[in-house]
RODO-2510 file (C-alpha; in nm, 4 decimals, decimal comma):
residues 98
     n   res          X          Y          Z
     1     x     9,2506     7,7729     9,6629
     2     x     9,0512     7,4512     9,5403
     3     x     8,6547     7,5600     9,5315
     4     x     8,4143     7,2795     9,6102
     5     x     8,1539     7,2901     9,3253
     6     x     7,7675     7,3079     9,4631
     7     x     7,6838     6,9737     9,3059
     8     x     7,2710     7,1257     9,2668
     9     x     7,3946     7,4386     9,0891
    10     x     7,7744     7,3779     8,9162
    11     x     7,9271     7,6586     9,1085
    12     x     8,1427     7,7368     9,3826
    13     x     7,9554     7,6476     9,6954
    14     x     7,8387     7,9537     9,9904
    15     x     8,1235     7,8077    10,2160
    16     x     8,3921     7,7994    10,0147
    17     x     8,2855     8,1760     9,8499
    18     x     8,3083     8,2615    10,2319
    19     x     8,6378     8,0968    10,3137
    20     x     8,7628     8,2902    10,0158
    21     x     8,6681     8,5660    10,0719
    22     x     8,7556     8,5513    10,4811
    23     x     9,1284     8,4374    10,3270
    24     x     9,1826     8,7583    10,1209
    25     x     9,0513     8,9743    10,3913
    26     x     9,2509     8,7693    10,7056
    27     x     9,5269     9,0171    10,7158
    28     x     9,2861     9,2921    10,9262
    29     x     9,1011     9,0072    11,1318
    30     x     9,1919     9,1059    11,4630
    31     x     9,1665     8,9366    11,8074
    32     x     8,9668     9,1061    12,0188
    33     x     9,1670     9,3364    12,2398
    34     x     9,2705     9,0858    12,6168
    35     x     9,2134     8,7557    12,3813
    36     x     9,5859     8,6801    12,3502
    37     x     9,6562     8,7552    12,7197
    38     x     9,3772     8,5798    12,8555
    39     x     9,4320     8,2474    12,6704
    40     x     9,7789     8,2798    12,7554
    41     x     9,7037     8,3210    13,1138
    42     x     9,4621     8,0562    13,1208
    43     x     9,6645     7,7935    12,9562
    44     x     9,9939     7,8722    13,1594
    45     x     9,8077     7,8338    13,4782
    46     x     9,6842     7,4791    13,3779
    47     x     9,2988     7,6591    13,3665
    48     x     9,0944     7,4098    13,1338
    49     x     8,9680     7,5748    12,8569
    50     x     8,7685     7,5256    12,5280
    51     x     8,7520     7,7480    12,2078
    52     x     8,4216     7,7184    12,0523
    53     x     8,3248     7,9297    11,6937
    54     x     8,1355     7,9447    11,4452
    55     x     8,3990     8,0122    11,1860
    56     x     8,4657     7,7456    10,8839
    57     x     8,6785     7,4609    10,9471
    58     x     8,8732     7,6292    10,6205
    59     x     8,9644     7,9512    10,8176
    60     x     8,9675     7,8839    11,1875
    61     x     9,3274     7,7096    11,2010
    62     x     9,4311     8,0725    11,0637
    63     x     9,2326     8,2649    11,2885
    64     x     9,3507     8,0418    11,6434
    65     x     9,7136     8,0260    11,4986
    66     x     9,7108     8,4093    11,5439
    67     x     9,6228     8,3439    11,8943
    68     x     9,9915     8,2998    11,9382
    69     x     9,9300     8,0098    12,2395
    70     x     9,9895     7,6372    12,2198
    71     x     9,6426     7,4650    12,0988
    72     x     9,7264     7,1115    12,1749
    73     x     9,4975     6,9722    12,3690
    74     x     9,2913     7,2817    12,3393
    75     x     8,9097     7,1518    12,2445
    76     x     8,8534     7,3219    11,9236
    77     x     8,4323     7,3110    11,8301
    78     x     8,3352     7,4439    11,4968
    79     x     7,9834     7,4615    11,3602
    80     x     8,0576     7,1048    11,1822
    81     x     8,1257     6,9897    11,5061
    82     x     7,7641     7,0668    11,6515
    83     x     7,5815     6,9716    11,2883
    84     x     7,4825     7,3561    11,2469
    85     x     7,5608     7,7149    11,2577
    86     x     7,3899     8,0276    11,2520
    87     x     7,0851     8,1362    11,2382
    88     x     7,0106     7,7832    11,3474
    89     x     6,6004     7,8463    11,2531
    90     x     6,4612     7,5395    11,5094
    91     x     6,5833     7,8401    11,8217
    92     x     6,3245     8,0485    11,6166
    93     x     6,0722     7,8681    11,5577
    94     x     5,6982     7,9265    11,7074
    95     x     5,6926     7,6817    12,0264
    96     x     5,4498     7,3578    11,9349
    97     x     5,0855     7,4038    11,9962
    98     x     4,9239     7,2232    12,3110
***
């Protein structure tokens, strides 16, 4: 795997570290138990659907391939598809002061 250098600190960037480390691990990621079945059942019976996670755009084609159902046209959002992931520190933030 090709690491993206940190261009502040000439290392491997927090992202790619996790992708690596997520790839070397994927063989005991696990769906959790009724995932399969219920995308399956919701995609044969025409039931719209949307997959939303907050996994790496470098990992989560692995992770929904295992799915074992047909993605196409399956709305796939990532955190780079919202602009941020988690813990997103704005939702913790005191409220502003009156």
């Amino acid at each position: 795997m090709h690491l993206a250098m940190d261009s502040h600190r000439g290392r491997p960037s927090a992202s790619c570290l996790h992708a690596e480390a997520f790839n070397d691990r994927f063989c005991r990621v696990r769906p959790l138990p009724g995932a399969r079945e219920l995308l399956s059942y919701l995609t044969r019976t025409g039931i719209p659907l949307a997959i939303a996670t907050n996994g790496h755009t470098e990992t989560t084609g692995r992770v929904l391939r295992s799915l074992e159902i047909d993605l196409a046209g399956i709305p796939i959002m990532t955190r780079h598809v919202v602009g941020y992931d988690k813990p997103y520190l704005i939702f913790f933030s005191p409220p502003p002061k009156r």
